[in-house]
C-alpha positions in Angstrom: 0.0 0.0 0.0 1.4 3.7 -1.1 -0.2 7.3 -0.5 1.1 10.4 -1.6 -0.6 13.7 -0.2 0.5 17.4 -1.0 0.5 19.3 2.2 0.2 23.3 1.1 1.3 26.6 3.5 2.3 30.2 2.6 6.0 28.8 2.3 5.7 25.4 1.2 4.3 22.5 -0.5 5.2 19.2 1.5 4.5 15.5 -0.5 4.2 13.7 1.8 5.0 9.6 1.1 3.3 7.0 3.6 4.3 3.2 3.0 6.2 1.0 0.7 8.2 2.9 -1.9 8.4 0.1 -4.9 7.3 -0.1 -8.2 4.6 1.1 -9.8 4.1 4.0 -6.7 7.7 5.1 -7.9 6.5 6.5 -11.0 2.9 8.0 -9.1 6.2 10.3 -7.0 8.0 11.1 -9.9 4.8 12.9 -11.3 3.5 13.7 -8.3 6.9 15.5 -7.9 6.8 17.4 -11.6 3.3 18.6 -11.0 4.2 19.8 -7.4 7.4 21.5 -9.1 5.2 23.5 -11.4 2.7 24.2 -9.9 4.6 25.8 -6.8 4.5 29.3 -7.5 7.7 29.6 -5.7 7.1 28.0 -2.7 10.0 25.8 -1.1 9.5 21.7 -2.2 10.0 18.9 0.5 9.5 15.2 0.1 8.5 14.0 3.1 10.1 10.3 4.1 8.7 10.0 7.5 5.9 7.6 6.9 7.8 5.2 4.1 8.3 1.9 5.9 10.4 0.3 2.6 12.4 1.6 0.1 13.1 -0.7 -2.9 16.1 -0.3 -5.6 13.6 1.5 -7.9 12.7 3.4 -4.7 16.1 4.4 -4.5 16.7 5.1 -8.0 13.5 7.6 -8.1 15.1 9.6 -4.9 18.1 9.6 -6.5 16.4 11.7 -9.4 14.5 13.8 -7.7 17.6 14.7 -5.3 19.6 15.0 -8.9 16.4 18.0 -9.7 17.0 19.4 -6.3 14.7 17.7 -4.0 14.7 18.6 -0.2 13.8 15.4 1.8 12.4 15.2 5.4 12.8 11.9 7.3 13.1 10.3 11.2 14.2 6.5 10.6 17.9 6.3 11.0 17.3 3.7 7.9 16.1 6.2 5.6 18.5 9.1 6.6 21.3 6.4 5.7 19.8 5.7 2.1 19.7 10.0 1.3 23.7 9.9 2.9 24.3 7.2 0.2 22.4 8.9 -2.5 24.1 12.2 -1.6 27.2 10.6 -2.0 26.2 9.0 -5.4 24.7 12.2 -7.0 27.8 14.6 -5.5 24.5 16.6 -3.4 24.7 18.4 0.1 21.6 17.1 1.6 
């Protein structure tokens, strides 16, 4: 199971993921994330990790883009905050 809600403030738009990051919901975030990009009038973009509970190798793959387009991530599992270090690393990113 996968969900992917845009949470919208003044300064922000937040999309927030909840569950297992694996194929097909990897290419639901990858749109979800071009139609958040332009359709932010400017606001600040975060990806919100907090709620994923798996990350597959696609998973990873479709961070690693969006990080490569300048993706800000949010997170609290010491898990995921390892896989954005290793992505970081991979794409040469200051996350």
């Amino acid at each position: 199971m996968f969900k992917i809600s845009v949470v919208e403030t003044r300064g922000q738009r937040r999309l927030v993921l909840e569950g297992t990051l694996i194929r097909p919901w990897t290419a639901e975030v990858e749109r979800a994330w071009k139609d958040a990009g332009e359709h932010g009038h400017g606001r600040k973009l975060i990806v919100d990790l907090s709620n994923v509970t798996l990350i597959s190798e696609d998973g990873k793959d479709t961070l690693f883009n969006l990080m490569r387009d300048g993706a800000r991530f949010s997170c609290r599992s010491v898990l995921t905050k390892h896989v954005l270090k290793q992505l970081a690393r991979r794409c040469r990113c200051a996350q």
